[in-house]
C-alpha positions as CSV (number, residue, x, y, z in Angstrom):
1,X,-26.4,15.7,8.3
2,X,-28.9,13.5,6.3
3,X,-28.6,9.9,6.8
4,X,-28.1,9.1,3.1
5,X,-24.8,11.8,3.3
6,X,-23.5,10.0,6.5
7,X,-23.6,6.6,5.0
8,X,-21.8,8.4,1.5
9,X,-19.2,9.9,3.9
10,X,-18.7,6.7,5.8
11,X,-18.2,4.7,2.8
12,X,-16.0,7.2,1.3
13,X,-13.6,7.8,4.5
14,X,-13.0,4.0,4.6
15,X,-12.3,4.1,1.1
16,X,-9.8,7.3,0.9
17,X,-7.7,6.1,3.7
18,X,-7.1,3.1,1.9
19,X,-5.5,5.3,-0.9
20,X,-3.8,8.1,1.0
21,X,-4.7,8.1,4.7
22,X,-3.3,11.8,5.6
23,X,-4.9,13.2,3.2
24,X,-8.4,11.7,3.8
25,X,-7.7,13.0,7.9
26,X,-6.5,16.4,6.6
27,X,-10.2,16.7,4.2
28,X,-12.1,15.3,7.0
29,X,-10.4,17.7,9.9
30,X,-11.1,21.1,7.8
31,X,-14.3,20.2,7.0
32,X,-15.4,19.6,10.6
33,X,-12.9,22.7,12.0
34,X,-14.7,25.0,9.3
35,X,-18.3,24.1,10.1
36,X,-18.6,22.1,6.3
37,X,-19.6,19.1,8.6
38,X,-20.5,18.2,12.1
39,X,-18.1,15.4,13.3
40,X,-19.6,12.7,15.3
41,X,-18.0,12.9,19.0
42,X,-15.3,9.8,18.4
43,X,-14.1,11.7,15.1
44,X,-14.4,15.7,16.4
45,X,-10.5,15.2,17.3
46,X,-9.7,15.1,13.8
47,X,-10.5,19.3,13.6
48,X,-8.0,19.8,16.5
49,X,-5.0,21.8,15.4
50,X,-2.4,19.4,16.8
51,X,-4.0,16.7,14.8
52,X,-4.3,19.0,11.3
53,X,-0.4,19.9,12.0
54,X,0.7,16.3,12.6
55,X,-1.6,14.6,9.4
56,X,-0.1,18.1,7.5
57,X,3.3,17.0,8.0
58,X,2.9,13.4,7.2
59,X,1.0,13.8,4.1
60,X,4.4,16.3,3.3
61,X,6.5,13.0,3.8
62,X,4.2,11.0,1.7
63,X,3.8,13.7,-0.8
64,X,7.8,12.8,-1.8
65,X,8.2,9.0,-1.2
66,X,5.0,8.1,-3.0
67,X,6.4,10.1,-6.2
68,X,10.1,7.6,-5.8
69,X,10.2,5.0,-7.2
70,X,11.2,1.8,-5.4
71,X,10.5,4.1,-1.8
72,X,7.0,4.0,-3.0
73,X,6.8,0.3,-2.8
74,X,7.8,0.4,0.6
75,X,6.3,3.3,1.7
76,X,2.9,0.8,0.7
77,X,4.3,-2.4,2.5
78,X,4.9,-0.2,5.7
79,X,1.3,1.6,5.5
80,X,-0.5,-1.7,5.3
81,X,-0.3,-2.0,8.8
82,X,-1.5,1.7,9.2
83,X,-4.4,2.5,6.7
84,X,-6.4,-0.7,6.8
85,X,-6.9,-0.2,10.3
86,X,-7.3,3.3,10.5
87,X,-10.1,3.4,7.8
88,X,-11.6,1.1,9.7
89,X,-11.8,3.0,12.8
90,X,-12.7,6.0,11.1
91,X,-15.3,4.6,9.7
92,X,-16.5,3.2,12.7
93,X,-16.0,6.5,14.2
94,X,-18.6,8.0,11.4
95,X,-21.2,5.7,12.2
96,X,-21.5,6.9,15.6
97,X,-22.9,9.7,14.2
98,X,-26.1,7.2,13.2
99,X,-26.8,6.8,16.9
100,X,-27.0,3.4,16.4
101,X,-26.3,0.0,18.2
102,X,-22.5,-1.4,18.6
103,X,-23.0,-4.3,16.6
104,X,-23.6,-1.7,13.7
105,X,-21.0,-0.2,14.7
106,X,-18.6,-2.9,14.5
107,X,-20.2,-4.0,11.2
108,X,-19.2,-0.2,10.3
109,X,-15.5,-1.3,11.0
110,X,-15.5,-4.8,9.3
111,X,-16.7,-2.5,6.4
112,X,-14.9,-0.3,6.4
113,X,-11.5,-2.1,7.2
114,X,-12.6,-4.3,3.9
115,X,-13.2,-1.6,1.9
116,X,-9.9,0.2,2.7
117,X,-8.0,-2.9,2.5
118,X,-9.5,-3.3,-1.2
119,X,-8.1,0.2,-1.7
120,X,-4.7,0.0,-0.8
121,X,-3.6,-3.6,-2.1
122,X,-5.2,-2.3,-5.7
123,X,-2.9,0.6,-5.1
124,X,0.1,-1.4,-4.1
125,X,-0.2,-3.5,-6.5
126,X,-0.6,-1.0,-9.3
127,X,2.2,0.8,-8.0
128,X,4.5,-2.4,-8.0
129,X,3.8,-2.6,-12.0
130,X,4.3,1.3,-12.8
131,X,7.9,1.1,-10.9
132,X,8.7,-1.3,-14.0
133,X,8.5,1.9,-15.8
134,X,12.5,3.1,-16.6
135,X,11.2,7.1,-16.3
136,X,9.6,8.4,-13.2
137,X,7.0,10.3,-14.7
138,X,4.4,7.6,-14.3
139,X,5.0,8.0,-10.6
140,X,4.6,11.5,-10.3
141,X,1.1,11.3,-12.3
142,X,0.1,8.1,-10.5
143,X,0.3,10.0,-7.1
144,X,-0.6,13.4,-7.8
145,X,-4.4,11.9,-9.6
146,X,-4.9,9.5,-6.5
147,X,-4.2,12.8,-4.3
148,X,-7.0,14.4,-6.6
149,X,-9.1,11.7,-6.7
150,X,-9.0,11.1,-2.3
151,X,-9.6,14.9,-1.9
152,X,-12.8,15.3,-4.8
153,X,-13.9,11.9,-3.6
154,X,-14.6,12.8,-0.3
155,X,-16.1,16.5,-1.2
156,X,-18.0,14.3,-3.7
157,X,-19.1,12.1,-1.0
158,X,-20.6,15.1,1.4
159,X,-22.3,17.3,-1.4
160,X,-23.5,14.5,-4.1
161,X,-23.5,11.2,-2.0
162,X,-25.4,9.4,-4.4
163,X,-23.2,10.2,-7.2
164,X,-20.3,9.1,-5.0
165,X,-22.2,5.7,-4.0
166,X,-22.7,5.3,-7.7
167,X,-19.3,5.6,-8.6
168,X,-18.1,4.1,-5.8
169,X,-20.1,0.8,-6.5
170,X,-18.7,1.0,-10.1
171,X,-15.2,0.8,-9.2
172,X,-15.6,-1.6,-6.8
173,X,-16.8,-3.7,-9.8
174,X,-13.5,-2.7,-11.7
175,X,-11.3,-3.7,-9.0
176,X,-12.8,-6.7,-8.9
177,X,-12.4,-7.6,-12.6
178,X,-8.8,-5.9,-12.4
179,X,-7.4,-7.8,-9.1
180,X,-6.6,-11.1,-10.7
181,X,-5.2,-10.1,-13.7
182,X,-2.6,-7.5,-11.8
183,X,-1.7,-10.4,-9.6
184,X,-0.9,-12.8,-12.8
185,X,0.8,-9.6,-13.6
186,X,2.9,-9.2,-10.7
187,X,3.7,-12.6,-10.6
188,X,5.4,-12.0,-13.8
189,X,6.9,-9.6,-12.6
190,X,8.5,-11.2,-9.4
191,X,9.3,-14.1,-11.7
192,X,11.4,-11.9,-14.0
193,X,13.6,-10.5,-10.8
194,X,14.0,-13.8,-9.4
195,X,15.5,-15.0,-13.0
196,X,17.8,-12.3,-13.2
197,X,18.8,-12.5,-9.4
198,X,19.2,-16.5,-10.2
199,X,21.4,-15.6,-13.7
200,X,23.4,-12.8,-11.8
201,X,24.2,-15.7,-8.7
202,X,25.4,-18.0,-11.8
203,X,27.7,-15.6,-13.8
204,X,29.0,-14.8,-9.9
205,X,30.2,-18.4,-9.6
206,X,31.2,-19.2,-12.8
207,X,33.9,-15.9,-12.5
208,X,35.2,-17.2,-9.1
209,X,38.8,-18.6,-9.0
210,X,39.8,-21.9,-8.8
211,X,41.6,-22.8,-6.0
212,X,45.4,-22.7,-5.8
213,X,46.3,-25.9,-7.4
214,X,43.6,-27.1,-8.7
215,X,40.2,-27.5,-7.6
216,X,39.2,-29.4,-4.9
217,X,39.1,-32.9,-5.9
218,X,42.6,-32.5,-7.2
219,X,44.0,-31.4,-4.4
220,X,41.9,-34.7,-1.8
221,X,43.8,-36.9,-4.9
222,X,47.4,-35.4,-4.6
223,X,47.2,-35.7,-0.9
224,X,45.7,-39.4,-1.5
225,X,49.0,-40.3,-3.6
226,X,51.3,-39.0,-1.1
227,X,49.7,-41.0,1.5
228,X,50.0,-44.4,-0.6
229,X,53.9,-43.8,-1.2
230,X,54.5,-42.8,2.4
231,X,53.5,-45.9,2.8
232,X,55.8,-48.1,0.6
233,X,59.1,-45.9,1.5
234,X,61.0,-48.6,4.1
């Protein structure tokens, strides 16, 4: 494999996994068990059967929850603890195939755990705002085009790497300009809930009973006046 292709496919693992992780494993695992490409030795487990079988099965999970709405947020919270790092170790993993020094290898993992974090919050994020959507259409389209886009990205990356850089660089530059403008949005967002949670907590009081005879401060005054004319009573 030609340097330039290694460095596409490096760049494009790290960024996959921060979109859909098992999917990214499954591409890279059938390309290296079918010959497409020659793993380097830290990432050749990926073609084993038992691996293939166990990323098959989770992408099957995530297949569902990322198309719910609501489980999809969650599904997101609960994988940012499992694709940052994992693109970054498989990234790290394809630069061994450079044959070069650790310290490139461990700027291969700071890259590529950047890149996949970059990746996944923009997805999070996004996802967040489509869950305001009242039909679940949005959802199902949402996930089935960032399946498409993780699984021609990567074939992109192998066969026309500099295409792939190119785009890649591109949309790096788009999440850049999009980032603070979905977080203004998704504070608007978590504002919105927190009003209506705050409304809902205020119409729940306001419905509560009063107390049997009288609130409170009724009942410390009655008790108050029965003390002063115990008092006076010979």
């Amino acid at each position: 494999m030609e340097t330039i292709e290694l460095i596409s496919l490096t760049l494009g693992v790290a960024w996959a996994s921060g979109i859909n992780l098992y999917a990214a494993v499954l591409v890279l695992g059938y390309l290296g068990m079918t010959g497409d490409i020659t793993l380097p030795p830290g990432l050749e487990l990926l073609s084993d059967p038992m691996v293939l079988a166990a990323a098959g099965f989770m992408y099957l999970v995530e297949f569902f929850a990322d198309k719910t709405p609501g489980v999809d947020t969650g599904w997101d919270v609960l994988h940012t603890f499992i694709r940052i790092p994992a693109g970054a170790i498989l990234a790290a993993g394809m630069a061994e195939g450079f044959e070069v020094s650790q310290s490139a290898e461990f700027a291969a993992l700071l890259i590529g755990g950047s890149l996949a974090a970059t990746t996944h919050l923009t997805k999070t994020g996004t996802r967040v705002l489509i869950n305001t959507s009242p039909e679940p259409f949005s959802n199902w389209t949402a996930s089935i085009s960032e399946d498409l886009v993780v699984i021609g990205g990567l074939w992109a990356s192998l066969h026309y790497p500099w295409l792939f850089i190119g785009l890649l660089v591109l949309s790096l530059l788009l999440i850049i300009w999009l980032l603070p403008r979905l977080w203004r949005a998704l504070k608007r967002v978590f504002r919105a809930i927190g009003e209506l949670l705050g409304r809902k907590a205020g119409s729940d009081q306001q419905r509560e009973p009063a107390p049997p005879g009288g609130t409170r401060s009724d009942i410390l005054r009655a008790l108050y006046h029965d003390a002063n004319n115990n008092r006076k009573l010979p």
